[in-house]
N, C-alpha and C positions, 0 to 999 in steps of 0.2 A: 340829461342823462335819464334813462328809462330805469328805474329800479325793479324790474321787474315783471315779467306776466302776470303777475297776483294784481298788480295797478293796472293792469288795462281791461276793465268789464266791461267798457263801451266799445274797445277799440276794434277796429277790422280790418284787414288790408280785402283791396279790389288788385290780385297779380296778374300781369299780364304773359309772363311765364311761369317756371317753376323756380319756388323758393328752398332752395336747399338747407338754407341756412333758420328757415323758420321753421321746417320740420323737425330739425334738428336740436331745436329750441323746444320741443315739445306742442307748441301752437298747434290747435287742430281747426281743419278744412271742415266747416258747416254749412258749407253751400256752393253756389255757383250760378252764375249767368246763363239764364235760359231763354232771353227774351232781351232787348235794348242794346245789344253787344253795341250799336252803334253811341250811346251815350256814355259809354266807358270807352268808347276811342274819343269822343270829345273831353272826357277827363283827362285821357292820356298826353291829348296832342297842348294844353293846357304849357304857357313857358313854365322854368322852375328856377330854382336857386339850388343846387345841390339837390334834394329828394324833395324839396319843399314847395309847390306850387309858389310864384307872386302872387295871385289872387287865392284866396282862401274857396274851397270847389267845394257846396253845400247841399247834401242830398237832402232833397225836402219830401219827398215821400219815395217810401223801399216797401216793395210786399213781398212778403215770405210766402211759400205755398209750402207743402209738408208733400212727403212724396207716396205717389199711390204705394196701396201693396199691394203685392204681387202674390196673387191668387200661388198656392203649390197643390 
């Protein structure tokens, strides 16, 4: 049982559509897939138990990039 959005400071979902239920939830959208789309369909296609992968899916390096601004 999840107690909470205050317990989760590492957690992050990778959706593959739209979460209605986590906007709803107040969770905010800090990024997005600009690059490897093909490696979050190998996360995707991954068997599962309920929501849960069988194999535990270990991202071993993520880069953030910060987005340009936009000259006005």
């Amino acid at each position: 049982m999840n107690p909470g959005r205050e317990s989760n400071g590492s957690q992050f979902y990778i959706c593959l559509e739209p979460q209605l239920s986590l906007d709803k939830m107040g969770y905010t959208i800090f990024a997005k897939v600009i690059d490897g789309m093909e490696v979050v369909d190998k996360i995707a296609a991954q068997p599962i138990n309920g929501q849960v992968p069988l194999k535990p899916v270990v991202m071993k390096k993520v880069y953030l990039e910060q987005p340009k601004q936009s000259k006005q």
